[in-house]
VEXDREN-2710 file (C-alpha; in Angstrom, 1 decimal):
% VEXDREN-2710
k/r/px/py/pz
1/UNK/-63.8/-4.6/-33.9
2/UNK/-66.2/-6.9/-32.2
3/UNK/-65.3/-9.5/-34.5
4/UNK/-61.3/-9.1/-34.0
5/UNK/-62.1/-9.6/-30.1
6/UNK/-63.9/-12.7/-30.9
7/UNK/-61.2/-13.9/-33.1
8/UNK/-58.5/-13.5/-30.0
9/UNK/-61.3/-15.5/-27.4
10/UNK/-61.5/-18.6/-30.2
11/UNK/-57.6/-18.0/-31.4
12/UNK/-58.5/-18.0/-34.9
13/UNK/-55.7/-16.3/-36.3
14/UNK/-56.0/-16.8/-39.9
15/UNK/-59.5/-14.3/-39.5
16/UNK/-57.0/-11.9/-37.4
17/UNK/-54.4/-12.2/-40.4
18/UNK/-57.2/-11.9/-43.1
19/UNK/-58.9/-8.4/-41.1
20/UNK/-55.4/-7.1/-40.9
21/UNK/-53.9/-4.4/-43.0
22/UNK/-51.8/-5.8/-45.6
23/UNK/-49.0/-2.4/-44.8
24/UNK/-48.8/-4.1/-41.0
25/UNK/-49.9/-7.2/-40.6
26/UNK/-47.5/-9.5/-39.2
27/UNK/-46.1/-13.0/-40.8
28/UNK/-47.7/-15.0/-38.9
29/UNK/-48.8/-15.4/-34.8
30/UNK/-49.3/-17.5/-32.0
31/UNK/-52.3/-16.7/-29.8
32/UNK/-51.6/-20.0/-27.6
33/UNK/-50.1/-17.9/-24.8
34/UNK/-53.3/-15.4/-24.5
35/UNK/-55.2/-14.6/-21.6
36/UNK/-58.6/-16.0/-21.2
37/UNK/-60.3/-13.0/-22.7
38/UNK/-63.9/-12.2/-20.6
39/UNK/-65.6/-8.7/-22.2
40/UNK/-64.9/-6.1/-24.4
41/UNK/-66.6/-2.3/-23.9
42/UNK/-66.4/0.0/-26.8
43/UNK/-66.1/3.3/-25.2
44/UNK/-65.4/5.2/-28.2
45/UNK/-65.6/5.3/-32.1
46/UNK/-65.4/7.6/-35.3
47/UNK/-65.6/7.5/-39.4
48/UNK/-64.2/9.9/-41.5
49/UNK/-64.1/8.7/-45.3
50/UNK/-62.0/5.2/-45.6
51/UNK/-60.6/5.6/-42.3
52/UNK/-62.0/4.8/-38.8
53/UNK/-60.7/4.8/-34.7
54/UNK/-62.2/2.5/-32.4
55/UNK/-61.3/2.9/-28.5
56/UNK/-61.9/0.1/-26.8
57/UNK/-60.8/-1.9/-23.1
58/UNK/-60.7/-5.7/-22.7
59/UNK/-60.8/-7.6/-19.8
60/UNK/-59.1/-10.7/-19.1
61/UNK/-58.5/-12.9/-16.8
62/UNK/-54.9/-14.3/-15.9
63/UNK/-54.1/-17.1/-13.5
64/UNK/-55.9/-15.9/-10.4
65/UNK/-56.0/-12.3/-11.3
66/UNK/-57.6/-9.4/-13.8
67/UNK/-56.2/-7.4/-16.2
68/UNK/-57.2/-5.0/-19.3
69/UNK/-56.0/-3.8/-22.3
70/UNK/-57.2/-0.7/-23.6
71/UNK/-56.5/0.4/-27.2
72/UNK/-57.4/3.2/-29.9
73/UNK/-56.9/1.4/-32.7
74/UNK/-57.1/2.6/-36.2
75/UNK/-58.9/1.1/-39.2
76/UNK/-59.1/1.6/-43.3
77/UNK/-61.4/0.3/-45.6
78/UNK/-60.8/-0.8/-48.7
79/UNK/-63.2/-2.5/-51.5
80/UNK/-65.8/-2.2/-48.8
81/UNK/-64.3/-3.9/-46.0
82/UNK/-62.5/-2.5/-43.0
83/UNK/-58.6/-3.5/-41.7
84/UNK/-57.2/-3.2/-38.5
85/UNK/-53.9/-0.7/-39.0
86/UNK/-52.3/-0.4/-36.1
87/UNK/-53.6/0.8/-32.2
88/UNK/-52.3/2.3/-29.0
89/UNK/-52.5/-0.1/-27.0
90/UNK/-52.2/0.8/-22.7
91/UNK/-52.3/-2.7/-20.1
92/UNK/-52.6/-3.0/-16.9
93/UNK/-54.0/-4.7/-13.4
94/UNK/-57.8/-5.0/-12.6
95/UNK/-58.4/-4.8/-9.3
96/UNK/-62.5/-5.3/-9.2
97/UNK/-64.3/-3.9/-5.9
98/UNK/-66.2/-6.6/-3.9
99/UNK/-69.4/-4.7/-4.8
100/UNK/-68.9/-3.9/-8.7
101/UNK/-69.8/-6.1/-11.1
102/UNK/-67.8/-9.2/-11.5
103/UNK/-65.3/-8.7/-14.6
104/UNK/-66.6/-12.4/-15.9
105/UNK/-69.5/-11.1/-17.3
106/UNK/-72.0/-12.9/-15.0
107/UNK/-73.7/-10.4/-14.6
108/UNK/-73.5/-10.9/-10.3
109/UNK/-71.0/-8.9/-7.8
110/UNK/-67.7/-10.0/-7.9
111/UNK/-68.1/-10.6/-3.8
112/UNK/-70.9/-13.9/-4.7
113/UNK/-69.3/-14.7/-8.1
114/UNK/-65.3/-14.9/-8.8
115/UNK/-63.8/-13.3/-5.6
END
């Protein structure tokens, strides 16, 4: 999964094509119109045989504002390597609190880094 997210940060979607299922991977994609991704938080995962979920939220940033996209996305392996199926996928607003942590990734409060 990590690796997927880095592929959508550096737009290198001939990896994305390559880590996707052959039964849904799409002809062909344009990543030019994506947010400017900032973190990714794995908040849940599970194995059982030659399948796999991973439930996961990314942040983004959008023009001036946040945004996330949260997804349980499913996985098989095949010949040793795992393939992103399919996910549910849930997007929305960020609204960060002056005090939380900024959604960057700096590592400072959002009030004395990005607000």
């Amino acid at each position: 999964m990590r690796s997927r997210y880095c592929a959508f940060v550096f737009k290198l979607s001939d990896y994305l094509q390559e880590t996707w299922h052959q039964s849904t991977r799409p002809q062909s994609m344009n990543l030019d119109p994506s947010p400017e991704w900032t973190s990714l938080h794995i908040l849940d995962h599970s194995t059982r045989g030659d399948t796999g979920t991973v439930h996961f939220r990314a942040v983004y940033r959008l023009g001036d504002g946040w945004g996330y996209l949260e997804e349980t996305s499913n996985f098989a392996r095949e010949g040793g390597r795992w393939f992103y199926v399919s996910g549910d996928t849930t997007e929305g607003p960020l609204k960060p609190g002056r005090n939380e942590p900024c959604p960057c990734g700096s590592g400072k409060k959002y009030k004395a880094c990005c607000l």
